[in-house]
N, C-alpha and C positions, 0 to 999 in steps of 0.2 A: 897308452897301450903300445905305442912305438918299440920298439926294443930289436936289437940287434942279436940276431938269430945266433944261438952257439952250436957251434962243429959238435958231430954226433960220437960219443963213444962207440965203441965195436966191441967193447969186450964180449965174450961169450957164455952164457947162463947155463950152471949146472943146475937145473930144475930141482932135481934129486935133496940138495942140501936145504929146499923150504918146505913149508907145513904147509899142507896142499888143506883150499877149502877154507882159508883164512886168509884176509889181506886186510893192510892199511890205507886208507884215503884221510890226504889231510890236506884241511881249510886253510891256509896262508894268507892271511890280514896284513896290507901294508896301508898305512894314510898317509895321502901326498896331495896337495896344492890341493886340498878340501874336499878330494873325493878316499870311499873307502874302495882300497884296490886289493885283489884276490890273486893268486897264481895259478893258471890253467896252462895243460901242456895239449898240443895239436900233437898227434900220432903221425908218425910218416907216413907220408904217401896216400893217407885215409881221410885227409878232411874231419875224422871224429877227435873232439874234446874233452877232456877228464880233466879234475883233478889231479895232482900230484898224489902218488902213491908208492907201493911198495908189498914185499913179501915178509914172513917171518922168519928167518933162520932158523935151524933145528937146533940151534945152540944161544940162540938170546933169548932175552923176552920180549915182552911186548913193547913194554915201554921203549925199552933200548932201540928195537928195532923202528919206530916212531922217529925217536932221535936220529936215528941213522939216517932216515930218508930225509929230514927235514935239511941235514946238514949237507946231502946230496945236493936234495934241489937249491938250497938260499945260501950254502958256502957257511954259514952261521953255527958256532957253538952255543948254547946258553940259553937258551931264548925261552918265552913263554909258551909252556903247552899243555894242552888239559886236552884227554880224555873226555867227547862228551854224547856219544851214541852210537850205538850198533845198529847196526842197517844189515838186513837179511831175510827181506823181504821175496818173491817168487819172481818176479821182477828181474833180480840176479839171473835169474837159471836160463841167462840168455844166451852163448857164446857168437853170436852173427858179427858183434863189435871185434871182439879180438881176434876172431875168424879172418874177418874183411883186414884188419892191423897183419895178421903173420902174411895174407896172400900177397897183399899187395906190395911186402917186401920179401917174396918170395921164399918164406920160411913155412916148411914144410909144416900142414894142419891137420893133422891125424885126432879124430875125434877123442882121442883120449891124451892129446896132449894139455899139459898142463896148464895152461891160459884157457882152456877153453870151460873147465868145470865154473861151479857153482860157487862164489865166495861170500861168505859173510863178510861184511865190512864192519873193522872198528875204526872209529873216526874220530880226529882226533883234528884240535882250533889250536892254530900258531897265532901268534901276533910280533911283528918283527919292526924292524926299524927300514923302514922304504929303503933309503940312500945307501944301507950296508949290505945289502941282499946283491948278488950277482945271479939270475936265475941259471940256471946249468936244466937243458930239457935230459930227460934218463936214456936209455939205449933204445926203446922205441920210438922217441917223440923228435919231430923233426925241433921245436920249438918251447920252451916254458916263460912265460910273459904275462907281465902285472896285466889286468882288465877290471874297469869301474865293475864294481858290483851291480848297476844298474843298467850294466851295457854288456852284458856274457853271450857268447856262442850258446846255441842248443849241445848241450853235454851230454855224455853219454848216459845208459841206462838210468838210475836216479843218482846221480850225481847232482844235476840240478836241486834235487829233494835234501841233499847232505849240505848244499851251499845256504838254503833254507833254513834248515836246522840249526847251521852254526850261527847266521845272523838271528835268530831269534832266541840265540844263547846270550848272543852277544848283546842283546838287547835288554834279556831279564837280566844284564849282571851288570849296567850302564855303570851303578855307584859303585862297580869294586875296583878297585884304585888301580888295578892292573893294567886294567885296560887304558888309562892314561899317562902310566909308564909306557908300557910297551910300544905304545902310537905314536905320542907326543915327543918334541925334545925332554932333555932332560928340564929344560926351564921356558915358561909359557904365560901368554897371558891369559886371563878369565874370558878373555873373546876368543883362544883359540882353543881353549877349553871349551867353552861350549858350543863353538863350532864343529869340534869332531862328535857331543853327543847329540847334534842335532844332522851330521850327516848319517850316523848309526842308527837313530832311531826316526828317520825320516820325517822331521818333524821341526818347527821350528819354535825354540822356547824362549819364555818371556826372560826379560836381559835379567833386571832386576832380581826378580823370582831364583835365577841358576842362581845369580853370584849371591845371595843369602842363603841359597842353599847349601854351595859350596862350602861359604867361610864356615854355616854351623856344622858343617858336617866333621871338623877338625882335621881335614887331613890334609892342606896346604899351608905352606911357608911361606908367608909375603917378604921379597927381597929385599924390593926395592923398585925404581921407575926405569921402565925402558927410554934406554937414550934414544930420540928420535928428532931431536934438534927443537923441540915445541917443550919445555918444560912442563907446561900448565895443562896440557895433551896428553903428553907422556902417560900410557898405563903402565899398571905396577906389575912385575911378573912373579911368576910363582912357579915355586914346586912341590912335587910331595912329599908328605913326612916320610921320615924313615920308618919302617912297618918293625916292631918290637917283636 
């Protein structure tokens, strides 16, 4: 969770060019040294936690504008992302969080300013590569910084419930091959392979059992043996097929 805090932008938000009543929150998956690490950003001056998020422009779409914030917050083109639930629960129709965000940076909070209404949320699961991510926090967040999934601040309004949602996405989809692209290197062995689905799925599985599952499953490439100076030791690494 250590990370080196980045300097704040200052630019200045034309409210007028977003779709008011609509916003983005998204899940940021990174695995590193065998835990699953998430990006939450600290609001300045407020002590409250959220997600990484964002607005719609009145000229993109959805998706695009998805992309846009992700490449905000992790610097990253390309990366894995899915669409995976709307949140628009009453719960929303809170404004006291971003109320407490504009005051305590001294930005004026006229109950009809635009932070303060009601948003649906579309929520949307990243999966990136740890070591190429630079978080960048957005113009209100003092900070944005990887945190174990099993070790989060109390988040804002149901943010926690959206961190929920994506890890139980992430769970019903364990066997789709995406998720050990996007987590893993590109080449791995079957123990570190089943290490990250046993830190996802909180669970600890039988050795034998994954790697028969794996191989029948057809969609790993055996290399060859990791050099590790122990020939006879040496596990074999893998990757995945190429998806037709």
């Amino acid at each position: 969770m250590k990370q080196q805090k980045k300097s704040i932008r200052t630019e200045i938000f034309d409210w007028n060019q977003y779709l008011p009543g609509i916003s983005i929150d998204c899940a940021i998956f990174g695995y590193h040294e065998k835990e699953l690490k998430i990006l939450i950003l600290e609001y300045r001056k407020s002590g409250i936690f959220a997600l990484p998020g964002g607005f719609i422009r009145k000229n993109e779409s959805l998706d695009a504008a998805a992309k846009r914030v992700l490449q905000e917050r992790t610097g990253l083109d390309n990366i894995y992302l899915n669409q995976f639930h709307t949140f628009g629960s009453l719960e929303r129709d809170n404004p006291e969080p971003m109320r407490t965000v504009l005051e305590k940076n001294d930005i004026p909070a006229p109950d009809h300013h635009f932070l303060l209404q009601r948003f649906i949320s579309v929520s949307y699961l990243a999966l990136v590569d740890f070591k190429k991510v630079e978080p960048e926090p957005d113009f209100f967040s003092d900070s944005c910084l990887w945190y174990d999934v099993n070790d989060l601040p109390t988040l804002m309004l149901d943010h926690g419930q959206i961190v929920q949602t994506a890890l139980r996405y992430l769970r019903s989809n364990i066997n789709n091959q995406v998720i050990g692209q996007n987590l893993l290197d590109e080449t791995f062995t079957m123990g570190e392979l089943q290490k990250l689905h046993e830190t996802i799925l909180g669970e600890n599985l039988h050795r034998t059992g994954f790697h028969r599952k794996m191989m029948l499953s057809d969609r790993l490439e055996r290399l060859g043996k990791k050099k590790t100076g122990k020939a006879h030791r040496a596990p074999f690494i893998y990757r995945f097929k190429k998806q037709s």
